[in-house]
C-alpha positions in Angstrom: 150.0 30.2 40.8 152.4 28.2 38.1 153.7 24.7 39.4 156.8 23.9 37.6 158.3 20.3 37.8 161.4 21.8 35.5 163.4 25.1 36.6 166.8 25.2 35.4 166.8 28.9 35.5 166.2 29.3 39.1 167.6 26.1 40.7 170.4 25.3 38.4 173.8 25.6 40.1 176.7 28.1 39.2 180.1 27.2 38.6 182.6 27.7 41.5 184.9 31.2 39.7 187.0 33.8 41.2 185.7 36.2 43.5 184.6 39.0 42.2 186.6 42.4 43.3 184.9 44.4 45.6 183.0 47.6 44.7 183.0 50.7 46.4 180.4 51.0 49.5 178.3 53.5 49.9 179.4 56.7 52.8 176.8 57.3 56.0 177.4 61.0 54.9 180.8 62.1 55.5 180.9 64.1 52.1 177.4 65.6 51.9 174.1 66.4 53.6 172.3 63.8 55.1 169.3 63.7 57.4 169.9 64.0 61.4 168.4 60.8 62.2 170.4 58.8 59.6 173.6 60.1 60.4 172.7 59.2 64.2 171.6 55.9 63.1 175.0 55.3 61.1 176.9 56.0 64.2 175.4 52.9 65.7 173.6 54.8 68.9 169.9 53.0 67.8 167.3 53.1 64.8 166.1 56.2 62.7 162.8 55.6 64.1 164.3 55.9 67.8 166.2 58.7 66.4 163.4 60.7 65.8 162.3 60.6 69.5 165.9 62.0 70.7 165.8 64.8 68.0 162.3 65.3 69.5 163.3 65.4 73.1 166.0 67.7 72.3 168.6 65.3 73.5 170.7 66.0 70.0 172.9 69.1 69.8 174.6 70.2 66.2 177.8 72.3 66.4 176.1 73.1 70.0 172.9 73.5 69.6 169.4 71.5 70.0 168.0 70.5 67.0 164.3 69.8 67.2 163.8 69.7 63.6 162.9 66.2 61.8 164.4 67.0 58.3 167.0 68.7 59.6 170.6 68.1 57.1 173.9 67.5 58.8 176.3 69.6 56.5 179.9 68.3 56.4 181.8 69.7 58.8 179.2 69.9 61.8 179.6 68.1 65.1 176.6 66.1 66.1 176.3 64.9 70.0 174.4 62.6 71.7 175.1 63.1 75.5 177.9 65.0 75.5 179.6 62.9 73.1 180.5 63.4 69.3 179.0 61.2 66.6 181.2 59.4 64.1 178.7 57.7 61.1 180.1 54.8 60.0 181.0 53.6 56.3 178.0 51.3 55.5 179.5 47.6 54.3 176.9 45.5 52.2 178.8 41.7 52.7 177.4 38.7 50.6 178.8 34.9 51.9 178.2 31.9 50.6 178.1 30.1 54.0 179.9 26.4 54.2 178.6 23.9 56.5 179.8 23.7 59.8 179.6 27.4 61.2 176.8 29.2 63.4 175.3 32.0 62.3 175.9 34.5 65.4 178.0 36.9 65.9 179.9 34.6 69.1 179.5 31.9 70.6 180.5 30.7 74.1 181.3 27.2 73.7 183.8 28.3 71.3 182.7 27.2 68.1 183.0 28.3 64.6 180.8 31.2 63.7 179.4 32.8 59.9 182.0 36.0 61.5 184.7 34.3 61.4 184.2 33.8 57.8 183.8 37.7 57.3 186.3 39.3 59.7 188.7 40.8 57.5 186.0 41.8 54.9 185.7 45.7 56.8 186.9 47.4 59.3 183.1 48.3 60.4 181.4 46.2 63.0 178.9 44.1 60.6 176.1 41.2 61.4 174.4 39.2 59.5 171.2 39.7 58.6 168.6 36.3 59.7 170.2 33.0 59.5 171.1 29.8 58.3 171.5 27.0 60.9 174.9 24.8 61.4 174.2 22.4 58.7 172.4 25.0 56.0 174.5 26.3 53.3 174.1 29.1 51.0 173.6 32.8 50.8 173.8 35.1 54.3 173.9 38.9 53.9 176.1 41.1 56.6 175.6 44.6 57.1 176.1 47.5 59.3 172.6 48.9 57.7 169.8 48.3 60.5 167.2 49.9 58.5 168.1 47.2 55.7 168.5 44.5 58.0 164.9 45.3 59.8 163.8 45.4 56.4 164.9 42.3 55.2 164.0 40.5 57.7 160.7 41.8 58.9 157.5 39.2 57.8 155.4 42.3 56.0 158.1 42.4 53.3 158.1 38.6 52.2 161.7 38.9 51.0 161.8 35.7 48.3 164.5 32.8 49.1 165.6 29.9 47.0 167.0 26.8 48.2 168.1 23.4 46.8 167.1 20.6 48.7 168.2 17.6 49.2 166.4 14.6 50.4 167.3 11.2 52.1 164.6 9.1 49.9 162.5 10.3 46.3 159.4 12.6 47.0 156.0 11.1 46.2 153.8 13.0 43.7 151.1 13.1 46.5 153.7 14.8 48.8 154.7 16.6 46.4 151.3 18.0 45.6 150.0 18.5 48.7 153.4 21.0 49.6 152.3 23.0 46.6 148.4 22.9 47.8 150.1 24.6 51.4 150.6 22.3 54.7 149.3 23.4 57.9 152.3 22.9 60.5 152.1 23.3 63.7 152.8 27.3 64.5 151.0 27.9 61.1 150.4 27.5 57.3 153.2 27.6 55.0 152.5 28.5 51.5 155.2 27.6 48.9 155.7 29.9 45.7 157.0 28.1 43.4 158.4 23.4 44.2 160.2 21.7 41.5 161.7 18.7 41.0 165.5 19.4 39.8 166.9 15.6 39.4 165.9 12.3 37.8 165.8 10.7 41.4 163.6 13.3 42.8 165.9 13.6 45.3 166.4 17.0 44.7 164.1 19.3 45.1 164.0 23.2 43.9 162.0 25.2 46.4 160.7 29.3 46.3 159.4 30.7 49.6 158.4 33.7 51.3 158.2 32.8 55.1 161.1 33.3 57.5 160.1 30.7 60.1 163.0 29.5 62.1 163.7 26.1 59.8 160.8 26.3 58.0 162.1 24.4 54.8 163.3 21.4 57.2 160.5 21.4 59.1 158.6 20.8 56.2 160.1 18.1 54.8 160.4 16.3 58.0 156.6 16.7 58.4 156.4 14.4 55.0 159.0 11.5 56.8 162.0 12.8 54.9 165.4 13.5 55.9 167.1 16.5 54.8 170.7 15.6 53.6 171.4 18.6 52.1 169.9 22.6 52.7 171.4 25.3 50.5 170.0 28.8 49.7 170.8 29.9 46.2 168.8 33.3 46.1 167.9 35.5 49.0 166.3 38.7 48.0 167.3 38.4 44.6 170.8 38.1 45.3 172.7 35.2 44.0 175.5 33.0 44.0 176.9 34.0 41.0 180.7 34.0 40.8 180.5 33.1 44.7 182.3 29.9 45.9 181.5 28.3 48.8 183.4 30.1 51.8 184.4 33.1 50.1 182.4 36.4 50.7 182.3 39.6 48.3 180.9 43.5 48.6 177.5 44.3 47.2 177.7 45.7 43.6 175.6 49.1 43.1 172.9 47.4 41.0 172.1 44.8 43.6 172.1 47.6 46.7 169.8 49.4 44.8 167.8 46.4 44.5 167.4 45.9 47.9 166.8 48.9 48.7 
């Protein structure tokens, strides 16, 4: 595995423009056939997976009648019901925010502070979340969706989704330090493995870090295991999504390239 003590390419900053204009998002199916158990999915009632075991229980009716059949199409047009009740899919949103210190990422909070939705709440009129999280203090990149299957996807440990962040530190790292993070550290609920550490700033201050694990503050944690404070957390790339064109604060839609990407 490469070591670079150099990466302008992937931990050089971007330039504060305007937001980009927002491209079209992609239809749960309004306008052509789509599969039973994503069209139930996109109507919010659970997960294509648990989809599948209402089709098979025959607890799904189409313009009346069971369907029992997995890769059974939804024309436009038909009614699907769950219980007695029609199915409406929803518009699928793709939101990308470039998160500014200060707000929690939840969707509320009962002490009444700022949340990552309040940021996002005119971006759709869907009901969107965000997909993981960045604490209070961490900046940078959150993805919101109304996509579960994207959202367990991105977020599930198989898939080691990449994320880049800039770090900055309280004091200059050693080279030992510095070496042995590279080498792996063995923290307390496991090993974590870095892909790619770089030192970004004459200081060493500032420190360019590529990793794969989604540990709840895994890249603090880390440091603080060395004895340093971290003054400043932001992620840059998440999934190979960037901040491109993205000031702090601001959010923007998905472009077709990048959903297709993710997907």
């Amino acid at each position: 595995m490469q070591r670079k003590q150099n990466s302008k390419k992937k931990f050089g900053t971007n330039k504060p423009q305007n937001t980009p204009e927002s491209s079209p998002q992609k239809s749960a199916g309004f306008d052509e056939p789509v599969r039973l158990n994503r069209y139930i999915a996109n109507s919010g009632v659970c997960s294509r997976r648990e989809a599948d075991k209402l089709i098979e229980a025959g607890e799904i009716k189409v313009d009346g009648e069971v369907i029992k059949e997995m890769g059974y199409k939804v024309q436009p047009g038909q009614v699907v019901k769950y219980n007695g009740m029609a199915l409406n899919p929803e518009t699928l949103q793709y939101i990308l925010l470039n998160k500014p210190k200060g707000f929690i990422t939840t969707t509320s909070d009962p002490k009444g502070r700022r949340t990552v939705m309040d940021l996002v709440k005119n971006a759709c009129p869907e009901q969107i979340f965000p997909v993981g999280r960045l604490d209070r203090a961490t900046t940078g990149l959150l993805l919101f969706t109304n996509d579960g299957d994207l959202a367990r996807k991105l977020t599930h440990p198989s898939k080691q989704i990449l994320k880049v962040y800039q770090v900055t530190l309280d004091q200059p790292i050693t080279q030992a330090d510095f070496d042995e993070i590279v080498n792996g550290v063995k923290l307390e609920d496991g090993l974590v493995e870095v892909n790619d550490l770089a030192i970004v700033s004459s200081d060493k201050k500032n420190i360019g870090i590529e990793i794969h694990i989604g540990k709840n503050r895994i890249v603090r944690r880390l440091f603080e295991h060395f004895g340093y404070k971290v003054e400043k957390l932001d992620r840059v790339v998440f999934a190979g999504l960037t901040k491109k064109d993205l000031p702090r604060g601001k959010w923007r839609t998905l472009t077709d390239k990048e959903l297709r990407g993710l997907k």
